[in-house]
C-alpha positions in Angstrom: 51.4 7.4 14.8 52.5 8.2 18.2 55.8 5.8 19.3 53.8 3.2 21.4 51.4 2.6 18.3 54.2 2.2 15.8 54.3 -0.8 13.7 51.2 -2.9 13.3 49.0 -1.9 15.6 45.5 0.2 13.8 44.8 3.2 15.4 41.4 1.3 16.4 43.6 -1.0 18.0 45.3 0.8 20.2 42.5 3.5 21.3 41.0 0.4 22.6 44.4 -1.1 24.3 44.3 2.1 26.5 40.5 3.1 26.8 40.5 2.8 30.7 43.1 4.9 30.9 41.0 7.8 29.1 38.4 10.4 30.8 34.6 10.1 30.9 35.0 12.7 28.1 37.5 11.2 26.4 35.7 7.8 26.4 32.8 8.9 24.3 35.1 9.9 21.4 36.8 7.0 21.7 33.8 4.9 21.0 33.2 7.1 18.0 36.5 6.8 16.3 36.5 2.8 17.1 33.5 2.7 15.6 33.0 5.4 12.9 36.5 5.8 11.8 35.0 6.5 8.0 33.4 9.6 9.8 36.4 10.5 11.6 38.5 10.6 9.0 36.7 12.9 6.8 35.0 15.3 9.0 36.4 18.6 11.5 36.7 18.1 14.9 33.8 20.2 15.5 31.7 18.0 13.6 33.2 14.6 15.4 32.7 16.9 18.8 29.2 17.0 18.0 28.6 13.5 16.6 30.4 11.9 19.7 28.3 14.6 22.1 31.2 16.0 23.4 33.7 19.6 22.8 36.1 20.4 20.3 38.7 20.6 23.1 38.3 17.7 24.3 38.3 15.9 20.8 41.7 17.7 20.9 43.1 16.4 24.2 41.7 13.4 23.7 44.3 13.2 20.3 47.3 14.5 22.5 46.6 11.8 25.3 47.1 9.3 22.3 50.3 10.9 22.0 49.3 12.7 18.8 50.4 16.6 18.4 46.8 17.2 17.8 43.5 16.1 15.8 45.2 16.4 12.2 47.8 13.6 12.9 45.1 11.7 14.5 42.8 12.2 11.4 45.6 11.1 9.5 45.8 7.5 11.2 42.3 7.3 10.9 42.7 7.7 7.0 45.2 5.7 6.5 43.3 2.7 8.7 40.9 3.4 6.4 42.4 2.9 3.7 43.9 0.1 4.4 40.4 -1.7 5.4 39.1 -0.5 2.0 41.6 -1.6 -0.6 39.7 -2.0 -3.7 39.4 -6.1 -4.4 42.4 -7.9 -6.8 41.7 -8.9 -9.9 39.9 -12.0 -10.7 38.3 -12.1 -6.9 35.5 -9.9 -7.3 34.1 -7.1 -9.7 33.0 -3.4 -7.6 29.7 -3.0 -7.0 28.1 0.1 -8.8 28.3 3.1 -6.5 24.8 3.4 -4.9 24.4 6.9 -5.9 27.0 9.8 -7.9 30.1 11.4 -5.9 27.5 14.7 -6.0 25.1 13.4 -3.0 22.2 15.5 -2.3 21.4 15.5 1.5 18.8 12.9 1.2 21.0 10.7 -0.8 23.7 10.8 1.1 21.6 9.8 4.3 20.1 6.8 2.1 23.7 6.3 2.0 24.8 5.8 5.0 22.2 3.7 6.1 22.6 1.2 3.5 26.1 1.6 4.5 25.5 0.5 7.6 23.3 -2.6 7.2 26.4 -4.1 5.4 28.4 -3.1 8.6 26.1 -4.1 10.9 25.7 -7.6 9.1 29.3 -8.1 8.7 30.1 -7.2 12.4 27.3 -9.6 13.9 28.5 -13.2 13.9 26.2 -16.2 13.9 27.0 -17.9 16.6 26.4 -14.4 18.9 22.7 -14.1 16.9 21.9 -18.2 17.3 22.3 -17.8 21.5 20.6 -14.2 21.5 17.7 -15.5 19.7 17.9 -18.6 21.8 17.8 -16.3 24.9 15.1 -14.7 24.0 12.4 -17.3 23.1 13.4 -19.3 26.4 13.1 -16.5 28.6 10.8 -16.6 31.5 10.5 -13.1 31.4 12.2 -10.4 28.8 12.4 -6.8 30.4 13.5 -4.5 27.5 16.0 -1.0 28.7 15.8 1.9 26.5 15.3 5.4 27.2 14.6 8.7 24.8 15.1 7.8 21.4 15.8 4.3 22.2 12.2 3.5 23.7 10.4 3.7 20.5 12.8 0.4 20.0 11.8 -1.1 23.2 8.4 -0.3 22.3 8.7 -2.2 18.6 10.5 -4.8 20.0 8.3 -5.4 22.9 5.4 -6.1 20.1 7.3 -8.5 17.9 7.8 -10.3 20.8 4.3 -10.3 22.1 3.3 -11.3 18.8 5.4 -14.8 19.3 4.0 -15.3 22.7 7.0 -14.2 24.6 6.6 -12.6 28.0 8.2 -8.7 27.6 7.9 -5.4 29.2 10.2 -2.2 28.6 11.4 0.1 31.1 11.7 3.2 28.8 12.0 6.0 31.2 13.0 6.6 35.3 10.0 6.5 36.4 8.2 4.6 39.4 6.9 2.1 37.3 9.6 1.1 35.1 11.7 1.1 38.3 9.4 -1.8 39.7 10.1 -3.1 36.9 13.8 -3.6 37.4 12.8 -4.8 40.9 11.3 -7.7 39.7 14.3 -8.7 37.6 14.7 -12.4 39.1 17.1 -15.6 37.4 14.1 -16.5 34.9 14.4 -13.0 32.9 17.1 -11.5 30.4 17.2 -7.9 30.3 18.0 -6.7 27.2 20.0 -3.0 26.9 19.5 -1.0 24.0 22.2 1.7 24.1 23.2 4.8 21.3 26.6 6.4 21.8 26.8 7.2 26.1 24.3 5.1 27.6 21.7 6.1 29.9 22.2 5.7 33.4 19.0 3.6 33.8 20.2 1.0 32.0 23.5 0.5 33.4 21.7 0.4 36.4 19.5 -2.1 35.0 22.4 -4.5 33.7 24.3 -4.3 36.7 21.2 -5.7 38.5 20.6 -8.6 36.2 24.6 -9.4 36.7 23.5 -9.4 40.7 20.7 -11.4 40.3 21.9 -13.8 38.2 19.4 -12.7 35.4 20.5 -13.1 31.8 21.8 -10.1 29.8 21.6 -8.8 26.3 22.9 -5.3 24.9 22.3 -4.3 21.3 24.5 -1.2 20.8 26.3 1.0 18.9 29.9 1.7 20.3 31.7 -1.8 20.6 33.6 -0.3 23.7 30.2 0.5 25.4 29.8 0.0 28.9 26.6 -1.7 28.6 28.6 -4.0 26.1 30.9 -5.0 29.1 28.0 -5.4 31.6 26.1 -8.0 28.7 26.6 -11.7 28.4 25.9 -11.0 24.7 26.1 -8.2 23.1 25.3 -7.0 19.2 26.6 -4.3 17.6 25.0 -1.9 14.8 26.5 0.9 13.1 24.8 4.6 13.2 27.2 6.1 11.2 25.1 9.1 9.4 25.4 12.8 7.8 22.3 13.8 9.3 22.2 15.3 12.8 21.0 12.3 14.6 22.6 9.1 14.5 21.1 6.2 12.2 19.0 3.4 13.4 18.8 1.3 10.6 20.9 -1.2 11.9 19.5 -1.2 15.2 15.9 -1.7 13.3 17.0 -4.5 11.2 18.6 -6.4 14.5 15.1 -6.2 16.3 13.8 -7.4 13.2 15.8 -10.1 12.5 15.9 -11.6 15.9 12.4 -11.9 16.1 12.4 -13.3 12.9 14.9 -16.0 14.3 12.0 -16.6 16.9 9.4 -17.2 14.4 11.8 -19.3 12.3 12.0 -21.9 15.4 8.2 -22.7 14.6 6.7 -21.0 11.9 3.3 -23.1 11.9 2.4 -22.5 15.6 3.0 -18.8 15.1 1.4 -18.4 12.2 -1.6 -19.4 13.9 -1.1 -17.1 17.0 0.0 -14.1 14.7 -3.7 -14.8 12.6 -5.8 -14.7 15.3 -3.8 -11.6 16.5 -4.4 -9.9 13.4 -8.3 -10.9 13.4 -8.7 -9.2 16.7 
């Protein structure tokens, strides 16, 4: 570890003690070794250069502005963080689990993996209290304007329905055009823009949070990077893990917040909404 991290200080730790001082660049891997340090100890810097949609070469500055003499000793302080976070249980506590599948994963295995992987992170990273006041946001809402673009607007979309189902008031703004624009122009007190954001977020929906801060509107960001700047722009904010071996990123966390907050809706008063989501369904 590099002199200013000595002592007790996780390499998580103190990435995110200096991450204003870091590059655009540098930022995104940041985010990704915060928040997939599993990942980044184990894989190449070409492979975390990819994942975190950045260069090898600046995966390597990025290690010497930590003070590092380049990505192995990094890599190295990500392993032994790891470690430490995943010290097999003492005796007499608790018994380990059965591994979910052999040491020998096949590609689809190991992709069924990581996203059962990261439903246990995901549920272990969201606290009550944040879910209680984001589902309590959402079903009081005068208006709900969900922010997603590319492969984050097939969530608005899904989330946009659950919501409809339960009589809540939602749009989506899922691309920069002069629509979903007027959209964010009618962002008033009465609505809570909700972000969803996966690894650099998309310029729309900064500019849409930033907005809802000047308008006094209410803010919610369900994302993937802890240090996300849509994070920092939210009231609330929930975080999911996308950690995956595939070539995109998993959304199996994301999916199971949607679905779980609208659950937390429908939980508030099942009989009424049973009724509504009948006659729905009889349409």
């Amino acid at each position: 570890m590099p002199a200013a991290a000595e002592g007790h200080q996780t390499l998580s730790t103190y990435i995110t003690s200096r991450f204003e001082e870091f590059s655009r660049s540098q930022k995104d891997v940041a985010q990704y070794v915060v928040d997939h340090l599993e990942e980044v100890a184990f894989h190449t810097a070409e492979e975390l250069a990819r994942r975190a949609n950045t260069s090898s070469s600046t995966v390597v500055r990025f290690s010497q502005a930590l003070g590092f003499e380049g990505f192995p000793d990094l890599q190295d302080a990500a392993r032994e963080e790891y470690r430490q976070s995943h010290r097999p249980v003492t005796a007499g506590v608790q018994a380990a689990t059965t591994p979910l599948f052999s040491l020998d994963h096949s590609p689809f295995e190991a992709a069924v993996a990581a996203d059962h992987a990261n439903l246990e992170e995901t549920a272990r990273r969201v606290s009550r209290t944040d879910v209680e006041a984001a589902v309590e946001a959402l079903a009081t809402a005068d208006r709900v304007l969900i922010v997603g673009t590319d492969q984050m607007a097939f969530f608005a979309s899904y989330m946009r329905h659950l919501l409809m189902l339960l009589d809540v008031r939602a749009e989506i703004a899922a691309s920069p055009s002069q629509e979903a624009l007027s959209r964010l122009n009618r962002i008033e007190p009465g609505t809570l823009v909700v972000g969803l954001s996966a690894g650099r977020p998309h310029p729309m929906v900064i500019r849409a949070m930033k907005l809802a801060r000047h308008r006094g509107a209410s803010t919610l960001a369900l994302v993937d990077a802890s240090l996300s700047e849509v994070s920092k722009l939210a009231e609330r904010s929930l975080y999911y893990s996308s950690s995956s071996p595939a070539f995109v990123r998993s959304h199996t966390g994301l999916l199971s917040l949607v679905q779980a907050l609208a659950h937390g809706i429908y939980s508030r008063d099942v009989s009424s909404y049973d009724e509504r989501i009948r006659a729905f369904r009889l349409k």
